[in-house]
Gaussian input, Z-matrix of N, CA and C with variables (Angstrom, degrees):
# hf/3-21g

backbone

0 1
 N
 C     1     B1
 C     2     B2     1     A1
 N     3     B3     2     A2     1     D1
 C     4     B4     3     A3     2     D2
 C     5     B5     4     A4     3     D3
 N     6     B6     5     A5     4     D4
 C     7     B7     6     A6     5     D5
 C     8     B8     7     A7     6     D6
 N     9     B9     8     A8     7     D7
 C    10    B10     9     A9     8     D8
 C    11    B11    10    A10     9     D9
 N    12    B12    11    A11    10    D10
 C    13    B13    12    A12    11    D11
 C    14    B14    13    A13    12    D12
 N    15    B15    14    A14    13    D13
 C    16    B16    15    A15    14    D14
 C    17    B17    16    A16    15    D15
 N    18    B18    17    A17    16    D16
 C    19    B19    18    A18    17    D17
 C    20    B20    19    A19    18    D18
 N    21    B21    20    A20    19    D19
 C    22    B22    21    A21    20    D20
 C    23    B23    22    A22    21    D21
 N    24    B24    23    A23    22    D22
 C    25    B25    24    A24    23    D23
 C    26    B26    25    A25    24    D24
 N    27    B27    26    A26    25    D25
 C    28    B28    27    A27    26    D26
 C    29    B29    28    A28    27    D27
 N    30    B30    29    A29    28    D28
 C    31    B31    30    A30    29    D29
 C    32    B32    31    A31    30    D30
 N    33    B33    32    A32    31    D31
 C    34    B34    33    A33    32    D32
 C    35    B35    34    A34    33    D33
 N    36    B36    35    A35    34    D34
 C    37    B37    36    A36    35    D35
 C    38    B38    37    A37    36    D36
 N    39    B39    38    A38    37    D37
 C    40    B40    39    A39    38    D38
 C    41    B41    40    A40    39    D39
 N    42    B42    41    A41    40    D40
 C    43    B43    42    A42    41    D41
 C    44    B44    43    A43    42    D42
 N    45    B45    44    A44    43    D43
 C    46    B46    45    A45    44    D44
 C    47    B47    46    A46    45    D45
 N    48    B48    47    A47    46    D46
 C    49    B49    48    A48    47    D47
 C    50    B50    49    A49    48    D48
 N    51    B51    50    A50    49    D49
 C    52    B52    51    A51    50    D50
 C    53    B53    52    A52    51    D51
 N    54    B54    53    A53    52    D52
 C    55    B55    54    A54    53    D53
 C    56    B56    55    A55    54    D54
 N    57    B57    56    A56    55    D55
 C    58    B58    57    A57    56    D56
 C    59    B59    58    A58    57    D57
 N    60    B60    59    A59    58    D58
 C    61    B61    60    A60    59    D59
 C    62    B62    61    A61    60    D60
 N    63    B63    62    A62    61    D61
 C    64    B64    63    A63    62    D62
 C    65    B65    64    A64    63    D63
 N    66    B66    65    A65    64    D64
 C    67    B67    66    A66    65    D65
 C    68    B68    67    A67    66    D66
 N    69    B69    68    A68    67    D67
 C    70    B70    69    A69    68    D68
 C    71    B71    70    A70    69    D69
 N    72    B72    71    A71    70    D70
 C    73    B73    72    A72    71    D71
 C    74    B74    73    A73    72    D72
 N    75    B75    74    A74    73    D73
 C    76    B76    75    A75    74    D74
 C    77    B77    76    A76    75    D75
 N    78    B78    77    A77    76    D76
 C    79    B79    78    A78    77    D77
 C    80    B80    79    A79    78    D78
 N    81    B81    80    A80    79    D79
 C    82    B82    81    A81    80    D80
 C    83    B83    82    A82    81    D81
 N    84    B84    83    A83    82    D82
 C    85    B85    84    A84    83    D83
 C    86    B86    85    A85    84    D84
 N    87    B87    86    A86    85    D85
 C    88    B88    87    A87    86    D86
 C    89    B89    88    A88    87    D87
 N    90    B90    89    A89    88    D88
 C    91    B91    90    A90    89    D89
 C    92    B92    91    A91    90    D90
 N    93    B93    92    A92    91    D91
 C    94    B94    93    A93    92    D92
 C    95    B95    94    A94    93    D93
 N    96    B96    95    A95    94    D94
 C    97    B97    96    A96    95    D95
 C    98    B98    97    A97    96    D96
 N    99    B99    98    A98    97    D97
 C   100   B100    99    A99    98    D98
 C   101   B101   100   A100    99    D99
 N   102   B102   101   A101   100   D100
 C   103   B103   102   A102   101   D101
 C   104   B104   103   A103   102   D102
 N   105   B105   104   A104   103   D103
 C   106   B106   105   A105   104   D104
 C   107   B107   106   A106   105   D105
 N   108   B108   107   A107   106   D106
 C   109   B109   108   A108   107   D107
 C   110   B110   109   A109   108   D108
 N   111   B111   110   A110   109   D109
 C   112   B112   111   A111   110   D110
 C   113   B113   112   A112   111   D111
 N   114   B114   113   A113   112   D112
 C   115   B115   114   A114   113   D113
 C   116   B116   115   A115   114   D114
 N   117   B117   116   A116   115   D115
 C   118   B118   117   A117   116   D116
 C   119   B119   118   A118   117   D117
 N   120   B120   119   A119   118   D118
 C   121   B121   120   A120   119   D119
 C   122   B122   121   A121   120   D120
 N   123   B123   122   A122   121   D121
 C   124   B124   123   A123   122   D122
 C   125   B125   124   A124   123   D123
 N   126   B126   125   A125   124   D124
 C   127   B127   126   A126   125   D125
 C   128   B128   127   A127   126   D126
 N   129   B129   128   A128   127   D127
 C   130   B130   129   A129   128   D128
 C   131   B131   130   A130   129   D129
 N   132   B132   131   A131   130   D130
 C   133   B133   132   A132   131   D131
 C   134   B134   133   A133   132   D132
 N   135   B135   134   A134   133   D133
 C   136   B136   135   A135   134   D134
 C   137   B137   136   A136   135   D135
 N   138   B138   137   A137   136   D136
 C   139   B139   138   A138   137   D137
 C   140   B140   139   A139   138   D138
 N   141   B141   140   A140   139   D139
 C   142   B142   141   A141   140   D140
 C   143   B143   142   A142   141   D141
 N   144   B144   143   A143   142   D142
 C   145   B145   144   A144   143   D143
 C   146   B146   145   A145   144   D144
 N   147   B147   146   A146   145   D145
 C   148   B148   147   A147   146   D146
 C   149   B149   148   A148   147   D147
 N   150   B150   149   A149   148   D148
 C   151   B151   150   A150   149   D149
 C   152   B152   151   A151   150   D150
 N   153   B153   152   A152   151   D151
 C   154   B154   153   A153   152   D152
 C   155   B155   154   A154   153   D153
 N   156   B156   155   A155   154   D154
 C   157   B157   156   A156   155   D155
 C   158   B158   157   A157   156   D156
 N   159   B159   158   A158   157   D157
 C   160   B160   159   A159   158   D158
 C   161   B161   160   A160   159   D159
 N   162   B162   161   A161   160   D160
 C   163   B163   162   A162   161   D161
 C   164   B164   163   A163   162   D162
 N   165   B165   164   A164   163   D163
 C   166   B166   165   A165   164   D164
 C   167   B167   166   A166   165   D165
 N   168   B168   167   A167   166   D166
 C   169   B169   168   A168   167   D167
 C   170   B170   169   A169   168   D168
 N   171   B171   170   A170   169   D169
 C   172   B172   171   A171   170   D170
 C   173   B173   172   A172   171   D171
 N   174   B174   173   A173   172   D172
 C   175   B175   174   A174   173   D173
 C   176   B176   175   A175   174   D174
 N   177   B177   176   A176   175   D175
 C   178   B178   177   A177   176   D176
 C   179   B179   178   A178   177   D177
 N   180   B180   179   A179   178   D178
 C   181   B181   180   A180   179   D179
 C   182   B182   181   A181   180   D180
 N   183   B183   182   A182   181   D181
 C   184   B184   183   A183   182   D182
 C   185   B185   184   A184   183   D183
 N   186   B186   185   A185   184   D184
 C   187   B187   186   A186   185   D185
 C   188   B188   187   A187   186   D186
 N   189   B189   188   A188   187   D187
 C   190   B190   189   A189   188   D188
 C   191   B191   190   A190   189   D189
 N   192   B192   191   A191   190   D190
 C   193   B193   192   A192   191   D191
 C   194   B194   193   A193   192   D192
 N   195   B195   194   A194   193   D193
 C   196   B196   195   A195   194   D194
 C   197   B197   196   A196   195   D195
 N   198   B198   197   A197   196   D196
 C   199   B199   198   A198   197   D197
 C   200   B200   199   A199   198   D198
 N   201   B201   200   A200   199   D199
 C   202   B202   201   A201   200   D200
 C   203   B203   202   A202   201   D201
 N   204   B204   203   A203   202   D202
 C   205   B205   204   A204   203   D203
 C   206   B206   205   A205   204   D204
 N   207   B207   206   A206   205   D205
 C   208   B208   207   A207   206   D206
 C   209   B209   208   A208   207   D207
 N   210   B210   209   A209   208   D208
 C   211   B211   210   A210   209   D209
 C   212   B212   211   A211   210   D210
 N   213   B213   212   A212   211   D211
 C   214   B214   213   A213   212   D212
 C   215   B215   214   A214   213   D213
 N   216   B216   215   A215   214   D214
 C   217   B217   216   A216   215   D215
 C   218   B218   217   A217   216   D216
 N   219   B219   218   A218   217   D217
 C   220   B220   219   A219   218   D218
 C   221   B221   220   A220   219   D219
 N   222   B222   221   A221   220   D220
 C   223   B223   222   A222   221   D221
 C   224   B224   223   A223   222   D222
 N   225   B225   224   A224   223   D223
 C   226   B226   225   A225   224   D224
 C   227   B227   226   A226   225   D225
 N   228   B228   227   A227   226   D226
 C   229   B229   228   A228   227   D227
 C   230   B230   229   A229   228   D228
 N   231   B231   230   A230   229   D229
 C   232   B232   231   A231   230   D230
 C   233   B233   232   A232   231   D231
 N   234   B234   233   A233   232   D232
 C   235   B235   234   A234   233   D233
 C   236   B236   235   A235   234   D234
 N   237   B237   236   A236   235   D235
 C   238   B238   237   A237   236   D236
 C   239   B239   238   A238   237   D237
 N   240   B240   239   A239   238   D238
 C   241   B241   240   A240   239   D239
 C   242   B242   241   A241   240   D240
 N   243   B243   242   A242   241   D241
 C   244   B244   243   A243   242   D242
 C   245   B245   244   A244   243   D243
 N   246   B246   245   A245   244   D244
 C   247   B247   246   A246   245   D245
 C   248   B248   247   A247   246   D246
 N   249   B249   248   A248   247   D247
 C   250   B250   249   A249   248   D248
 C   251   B251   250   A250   249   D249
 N   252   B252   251   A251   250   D250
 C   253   B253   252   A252   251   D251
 C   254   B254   253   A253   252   D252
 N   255   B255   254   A254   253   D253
 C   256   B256   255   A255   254   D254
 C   257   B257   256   A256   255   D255
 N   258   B258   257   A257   256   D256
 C   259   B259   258   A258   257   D257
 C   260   B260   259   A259   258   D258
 N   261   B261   260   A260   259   D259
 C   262   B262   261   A261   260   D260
 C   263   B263   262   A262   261   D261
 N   264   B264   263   A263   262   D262
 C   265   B265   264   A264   263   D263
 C   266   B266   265   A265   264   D264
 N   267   B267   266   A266   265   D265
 C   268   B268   267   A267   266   D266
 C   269   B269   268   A268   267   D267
 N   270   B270   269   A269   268   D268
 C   271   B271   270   A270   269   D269
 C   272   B272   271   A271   270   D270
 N   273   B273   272   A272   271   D271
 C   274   B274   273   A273   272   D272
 C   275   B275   274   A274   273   D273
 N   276   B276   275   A275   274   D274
 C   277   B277   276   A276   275   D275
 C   278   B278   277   A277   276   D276

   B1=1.4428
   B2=1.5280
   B3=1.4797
   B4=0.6669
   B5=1.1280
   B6=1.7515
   B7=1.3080
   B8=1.1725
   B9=1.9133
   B10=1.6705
   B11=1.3048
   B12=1.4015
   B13=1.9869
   B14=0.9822
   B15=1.1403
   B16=1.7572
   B17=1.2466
   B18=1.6250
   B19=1.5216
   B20=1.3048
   B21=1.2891
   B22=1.3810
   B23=1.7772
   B24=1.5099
   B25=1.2719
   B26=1.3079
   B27=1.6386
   B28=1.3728
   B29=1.3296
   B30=1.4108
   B31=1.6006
   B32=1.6385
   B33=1.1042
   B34=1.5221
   B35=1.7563
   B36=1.6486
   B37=1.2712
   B38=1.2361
   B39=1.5783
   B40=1.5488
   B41=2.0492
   B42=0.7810
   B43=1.4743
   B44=1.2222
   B45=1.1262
   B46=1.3283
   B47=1.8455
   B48=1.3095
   B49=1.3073
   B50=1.6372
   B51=1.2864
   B52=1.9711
   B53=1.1926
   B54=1.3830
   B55=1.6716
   B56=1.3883
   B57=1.5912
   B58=1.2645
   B59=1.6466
   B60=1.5563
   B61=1.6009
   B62=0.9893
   B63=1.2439
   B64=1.5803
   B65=1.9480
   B66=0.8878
   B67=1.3176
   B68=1.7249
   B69=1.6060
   B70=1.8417
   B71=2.0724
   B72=1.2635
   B73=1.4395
   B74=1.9106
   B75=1.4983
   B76=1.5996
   B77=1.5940
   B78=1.3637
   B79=1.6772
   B80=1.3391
   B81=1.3214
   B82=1.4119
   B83=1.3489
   B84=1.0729
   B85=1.4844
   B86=1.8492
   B87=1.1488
   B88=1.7311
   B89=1.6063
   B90=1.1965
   B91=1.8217
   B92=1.7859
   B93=1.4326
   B94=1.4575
   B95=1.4240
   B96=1.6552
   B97=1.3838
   B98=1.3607
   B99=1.3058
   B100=1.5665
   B101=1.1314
   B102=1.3884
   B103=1.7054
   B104=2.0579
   B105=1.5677
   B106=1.5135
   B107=1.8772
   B108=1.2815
   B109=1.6995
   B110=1.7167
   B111=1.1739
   B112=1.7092
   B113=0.5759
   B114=1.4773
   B115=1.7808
   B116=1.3597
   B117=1.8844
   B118=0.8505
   B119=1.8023
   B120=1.3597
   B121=1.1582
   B122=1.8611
   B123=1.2994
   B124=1.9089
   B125=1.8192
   B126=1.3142
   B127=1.1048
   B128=1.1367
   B129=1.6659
   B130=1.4276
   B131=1.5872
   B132=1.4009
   B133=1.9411
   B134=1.7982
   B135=1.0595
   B136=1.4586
   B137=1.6805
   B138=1.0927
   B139=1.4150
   B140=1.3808
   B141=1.4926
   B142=1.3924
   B143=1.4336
   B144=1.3413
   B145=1.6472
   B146=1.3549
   B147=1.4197
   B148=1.5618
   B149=1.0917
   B150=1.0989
   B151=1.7819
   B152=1.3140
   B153=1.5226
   B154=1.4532
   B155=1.2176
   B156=1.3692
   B157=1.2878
   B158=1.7453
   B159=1.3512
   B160=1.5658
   B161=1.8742
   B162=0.6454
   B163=1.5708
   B164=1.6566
   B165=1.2579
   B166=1.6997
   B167=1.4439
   B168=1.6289
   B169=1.7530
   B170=2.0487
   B171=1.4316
   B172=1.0478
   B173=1.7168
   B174=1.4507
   B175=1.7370
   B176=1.2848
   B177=1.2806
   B178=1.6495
   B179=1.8870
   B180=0.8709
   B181=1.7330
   B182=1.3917
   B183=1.1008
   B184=2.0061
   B185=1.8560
   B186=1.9053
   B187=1.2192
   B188=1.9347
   B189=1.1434
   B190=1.3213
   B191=1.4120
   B192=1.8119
   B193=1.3052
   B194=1.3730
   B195=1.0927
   B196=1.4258
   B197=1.4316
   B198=1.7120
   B199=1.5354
   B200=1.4165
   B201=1.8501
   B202=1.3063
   B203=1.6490
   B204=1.6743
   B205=1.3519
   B206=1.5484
   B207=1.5144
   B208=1.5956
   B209=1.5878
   B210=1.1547
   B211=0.8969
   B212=1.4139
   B213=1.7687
   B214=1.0602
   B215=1.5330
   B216=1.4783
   B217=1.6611
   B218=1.5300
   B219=1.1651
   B220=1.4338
   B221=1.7484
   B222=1.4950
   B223=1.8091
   B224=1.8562
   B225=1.3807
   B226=2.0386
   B227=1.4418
   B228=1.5234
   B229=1.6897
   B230=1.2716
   B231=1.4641
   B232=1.6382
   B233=1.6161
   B234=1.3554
   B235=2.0662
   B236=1.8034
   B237=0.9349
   B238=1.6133
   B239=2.1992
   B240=1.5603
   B241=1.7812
   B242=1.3388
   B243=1.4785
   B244=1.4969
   B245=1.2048
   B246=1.3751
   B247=1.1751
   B248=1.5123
   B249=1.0247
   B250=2.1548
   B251=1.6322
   B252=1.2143
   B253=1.8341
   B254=2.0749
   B255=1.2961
   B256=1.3723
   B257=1.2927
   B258=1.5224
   B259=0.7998
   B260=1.5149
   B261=1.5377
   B262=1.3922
   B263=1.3843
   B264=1.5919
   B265=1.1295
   B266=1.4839
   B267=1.3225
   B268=1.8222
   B269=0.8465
   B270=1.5177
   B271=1.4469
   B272=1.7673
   B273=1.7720
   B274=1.1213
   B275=1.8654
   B276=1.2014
   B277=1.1762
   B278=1.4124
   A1=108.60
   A2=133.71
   A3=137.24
   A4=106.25
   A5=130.58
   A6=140.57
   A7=109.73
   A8=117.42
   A9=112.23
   A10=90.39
   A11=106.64
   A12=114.13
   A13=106.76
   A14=135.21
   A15=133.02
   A16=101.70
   A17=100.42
   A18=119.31
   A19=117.24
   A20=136.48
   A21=147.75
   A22=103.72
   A23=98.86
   A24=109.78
   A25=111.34
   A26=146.16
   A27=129.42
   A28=88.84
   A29=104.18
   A30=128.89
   A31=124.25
   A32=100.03
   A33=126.91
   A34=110.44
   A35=106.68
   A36=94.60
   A37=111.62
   A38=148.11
   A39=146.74
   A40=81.76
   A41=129.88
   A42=126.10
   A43=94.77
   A44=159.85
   A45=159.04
   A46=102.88
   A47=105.80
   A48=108.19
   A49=114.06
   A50=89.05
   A51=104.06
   A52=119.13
   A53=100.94
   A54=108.95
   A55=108.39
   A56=122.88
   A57=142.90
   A58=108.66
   A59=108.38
   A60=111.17
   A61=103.09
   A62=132.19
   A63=133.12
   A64=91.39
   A65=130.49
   A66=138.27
   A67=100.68
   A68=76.82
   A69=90.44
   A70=114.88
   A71=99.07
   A72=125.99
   A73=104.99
   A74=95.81
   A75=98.25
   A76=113.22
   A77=94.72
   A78=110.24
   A79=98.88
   A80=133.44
   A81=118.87
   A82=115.51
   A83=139.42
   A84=156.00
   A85=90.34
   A86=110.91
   A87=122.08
   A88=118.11
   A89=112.04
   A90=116.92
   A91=101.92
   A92=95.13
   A93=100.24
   A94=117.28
   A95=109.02
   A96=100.97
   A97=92.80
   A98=116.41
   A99=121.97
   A100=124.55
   A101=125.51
   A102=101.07
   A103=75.73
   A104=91.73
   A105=98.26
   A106=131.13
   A107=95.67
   A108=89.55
   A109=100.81
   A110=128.86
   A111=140.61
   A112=151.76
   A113=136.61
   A114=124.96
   A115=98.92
   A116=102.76
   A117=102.38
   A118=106.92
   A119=126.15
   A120=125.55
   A121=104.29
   A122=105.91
   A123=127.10
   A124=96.02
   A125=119.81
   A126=155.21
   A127=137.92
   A128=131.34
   A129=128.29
   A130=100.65
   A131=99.40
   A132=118.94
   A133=91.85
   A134=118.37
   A135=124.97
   A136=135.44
   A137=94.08
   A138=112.05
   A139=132.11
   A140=107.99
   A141=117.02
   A142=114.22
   A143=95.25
   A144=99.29
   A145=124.54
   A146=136.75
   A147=120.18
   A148=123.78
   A149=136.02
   A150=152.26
   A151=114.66
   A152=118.14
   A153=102.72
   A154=113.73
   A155=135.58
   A156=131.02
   A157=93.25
   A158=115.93
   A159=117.87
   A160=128.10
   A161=133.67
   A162=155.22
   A163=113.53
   A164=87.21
   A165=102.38
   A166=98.50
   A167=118.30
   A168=118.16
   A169=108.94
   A170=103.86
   A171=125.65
   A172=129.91
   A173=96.93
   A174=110.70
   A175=112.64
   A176=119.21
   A177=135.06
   A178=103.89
   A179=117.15
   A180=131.40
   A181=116.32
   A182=139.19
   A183=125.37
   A184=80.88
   A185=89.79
   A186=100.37
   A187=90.15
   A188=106.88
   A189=107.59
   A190=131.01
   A191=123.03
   A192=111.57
   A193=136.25
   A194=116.43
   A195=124.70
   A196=129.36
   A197=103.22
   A198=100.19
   A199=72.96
   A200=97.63
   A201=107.00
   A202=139.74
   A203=96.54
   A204=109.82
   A205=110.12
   A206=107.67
   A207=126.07
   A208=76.12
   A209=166.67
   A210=156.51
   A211=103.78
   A212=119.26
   A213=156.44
   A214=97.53
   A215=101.02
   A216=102.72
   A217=114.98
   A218=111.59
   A219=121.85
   A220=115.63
   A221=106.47
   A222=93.41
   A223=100.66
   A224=118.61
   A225=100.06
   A226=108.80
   A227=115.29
   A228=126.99
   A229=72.98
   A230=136.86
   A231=105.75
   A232=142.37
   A233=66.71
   A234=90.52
   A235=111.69
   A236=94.15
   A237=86.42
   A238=106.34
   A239=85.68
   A240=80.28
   A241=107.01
   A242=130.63
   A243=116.51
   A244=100.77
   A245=148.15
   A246=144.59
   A247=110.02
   A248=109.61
   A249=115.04
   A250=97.30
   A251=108.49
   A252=93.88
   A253=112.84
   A254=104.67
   A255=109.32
   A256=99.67
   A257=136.07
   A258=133.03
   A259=138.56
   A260=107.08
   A261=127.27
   A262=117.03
   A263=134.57
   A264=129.11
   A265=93.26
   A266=120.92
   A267=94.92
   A268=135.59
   A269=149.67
   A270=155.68
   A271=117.40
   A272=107.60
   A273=128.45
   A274=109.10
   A275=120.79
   A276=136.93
   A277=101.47
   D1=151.97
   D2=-157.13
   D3=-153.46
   D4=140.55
   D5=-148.12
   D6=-160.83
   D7=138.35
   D8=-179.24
   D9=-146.27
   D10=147.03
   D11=-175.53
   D12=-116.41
   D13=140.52
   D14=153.81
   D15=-128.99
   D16=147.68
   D17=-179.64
   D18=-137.23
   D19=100.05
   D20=-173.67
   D21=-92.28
   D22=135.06
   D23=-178.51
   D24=-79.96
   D25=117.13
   D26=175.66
   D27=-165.71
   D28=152.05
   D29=164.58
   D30=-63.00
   D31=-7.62
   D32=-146.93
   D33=-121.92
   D34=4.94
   D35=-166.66
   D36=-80.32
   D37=8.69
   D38=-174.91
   D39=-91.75
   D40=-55.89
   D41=-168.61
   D42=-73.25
   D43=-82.98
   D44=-159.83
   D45=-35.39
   D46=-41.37
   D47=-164.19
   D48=-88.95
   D49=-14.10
   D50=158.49
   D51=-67.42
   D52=-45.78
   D53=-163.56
   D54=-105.58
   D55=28.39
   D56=164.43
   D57=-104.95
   D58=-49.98
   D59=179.93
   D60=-71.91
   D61=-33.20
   D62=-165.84
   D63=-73.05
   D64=-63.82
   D65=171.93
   D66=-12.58
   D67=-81.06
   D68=-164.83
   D69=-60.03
   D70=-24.15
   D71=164.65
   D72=-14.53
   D73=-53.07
   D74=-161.83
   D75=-98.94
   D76=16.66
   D77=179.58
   D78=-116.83
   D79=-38.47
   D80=-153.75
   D81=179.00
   D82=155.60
   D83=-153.65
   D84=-52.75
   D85=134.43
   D86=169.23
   D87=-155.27
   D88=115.75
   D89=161.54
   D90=-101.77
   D91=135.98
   D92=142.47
   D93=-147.42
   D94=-145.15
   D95=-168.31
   D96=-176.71
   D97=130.01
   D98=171.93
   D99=-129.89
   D100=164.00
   D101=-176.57
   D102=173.92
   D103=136.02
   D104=-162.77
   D105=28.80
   D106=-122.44
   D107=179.06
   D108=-83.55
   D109=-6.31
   D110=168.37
   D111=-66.49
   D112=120.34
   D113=-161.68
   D114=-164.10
   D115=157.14
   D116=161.00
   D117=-146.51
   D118=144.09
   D119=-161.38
   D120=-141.36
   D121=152.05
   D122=179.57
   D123=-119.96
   D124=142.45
   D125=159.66
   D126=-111.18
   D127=67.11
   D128=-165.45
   D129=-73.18
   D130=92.08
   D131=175.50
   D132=-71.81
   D133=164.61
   D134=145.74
   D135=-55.57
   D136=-33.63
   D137=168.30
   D138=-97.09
   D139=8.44
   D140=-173.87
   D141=132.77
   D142=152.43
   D143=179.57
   D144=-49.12
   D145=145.12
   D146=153.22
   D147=-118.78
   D148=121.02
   D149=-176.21
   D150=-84.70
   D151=108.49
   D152=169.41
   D153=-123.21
   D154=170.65
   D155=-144.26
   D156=-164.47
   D157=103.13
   D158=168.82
   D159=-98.30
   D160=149.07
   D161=-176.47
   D162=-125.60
   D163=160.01
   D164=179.55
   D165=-61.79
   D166=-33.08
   D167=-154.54
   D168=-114.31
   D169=-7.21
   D170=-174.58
   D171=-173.24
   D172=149.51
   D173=171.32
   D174=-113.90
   D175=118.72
   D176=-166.43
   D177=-104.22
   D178=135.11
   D179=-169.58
   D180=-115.88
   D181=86.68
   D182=-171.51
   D183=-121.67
   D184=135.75
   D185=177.86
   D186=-129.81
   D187=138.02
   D188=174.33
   D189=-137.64
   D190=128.59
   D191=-175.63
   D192=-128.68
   D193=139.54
   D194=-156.47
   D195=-40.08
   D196=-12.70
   D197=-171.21
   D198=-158.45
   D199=157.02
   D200=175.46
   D201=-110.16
   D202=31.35
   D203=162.45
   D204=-68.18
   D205=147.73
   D206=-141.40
   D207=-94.56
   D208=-112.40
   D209=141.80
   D210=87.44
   D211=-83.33
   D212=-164.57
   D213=-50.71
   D214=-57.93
   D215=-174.34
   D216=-96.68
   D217=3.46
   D218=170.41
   D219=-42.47
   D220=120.85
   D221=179.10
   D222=85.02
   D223=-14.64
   D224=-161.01
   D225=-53.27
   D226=-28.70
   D227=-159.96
   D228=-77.35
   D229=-79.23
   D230=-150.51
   D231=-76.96
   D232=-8.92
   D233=163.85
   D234=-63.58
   D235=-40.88
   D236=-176.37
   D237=-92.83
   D238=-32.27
   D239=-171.79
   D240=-88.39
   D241=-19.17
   D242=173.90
   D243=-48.81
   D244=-93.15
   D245=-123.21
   D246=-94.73
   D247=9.81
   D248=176.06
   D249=-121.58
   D250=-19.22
   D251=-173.46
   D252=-66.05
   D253=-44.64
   D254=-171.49
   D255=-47.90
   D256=-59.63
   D257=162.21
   D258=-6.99
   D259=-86.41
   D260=160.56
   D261=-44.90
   D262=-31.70
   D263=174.84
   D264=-82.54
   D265=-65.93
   D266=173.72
   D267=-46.14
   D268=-5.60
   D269=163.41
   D270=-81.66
   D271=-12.73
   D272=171.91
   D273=-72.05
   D274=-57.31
   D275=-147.38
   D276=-79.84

């Protein structure tokens, strides 16, 4: 099995992580859960689950896959960071 984390620093990660499931929402199976700056959210990716996990100071990303042909995890970093990064760099500036 095979596993990759990303963790983006932002104030913002309970909203970010809404408007990430909500994203992936219209592709494919998604729970989350928010509650103040807090959250926690599932991503049925094709290649494996993704777990994200938000904070007042950060949004944390673990995507994981079942077998470890490179293939499988090919692209996982931008699957999850294309569509949350614009964001996070706008909350920077």
């Amino acid at each position: 099995m095979l596993t990759d984390t990303g963790r983006f620093d932002t104030p913002n990660g309970a909203k970010y992580l809404q408007q990430l499931c909500k994203h992936f929402s219209h592709k494919v199976e998604v729970q989350f859960d928010t509650a103040d700056e807090t959250g926690q959210g599932t991503v049925a990716l094709g290649m494996g689950p993704a777990t994200l996990h938000a904070t007042g100071q950060d949004l944390t990303a673990k995507v994981t896959a079942p077998t470890p042909r490179s293939s499988i995890m090919r692209g996982r970093s931008s699957t999850i960071t294309s569509p949350v990064l614009p964001f996070v760099k706008s909350s920077k500036t």
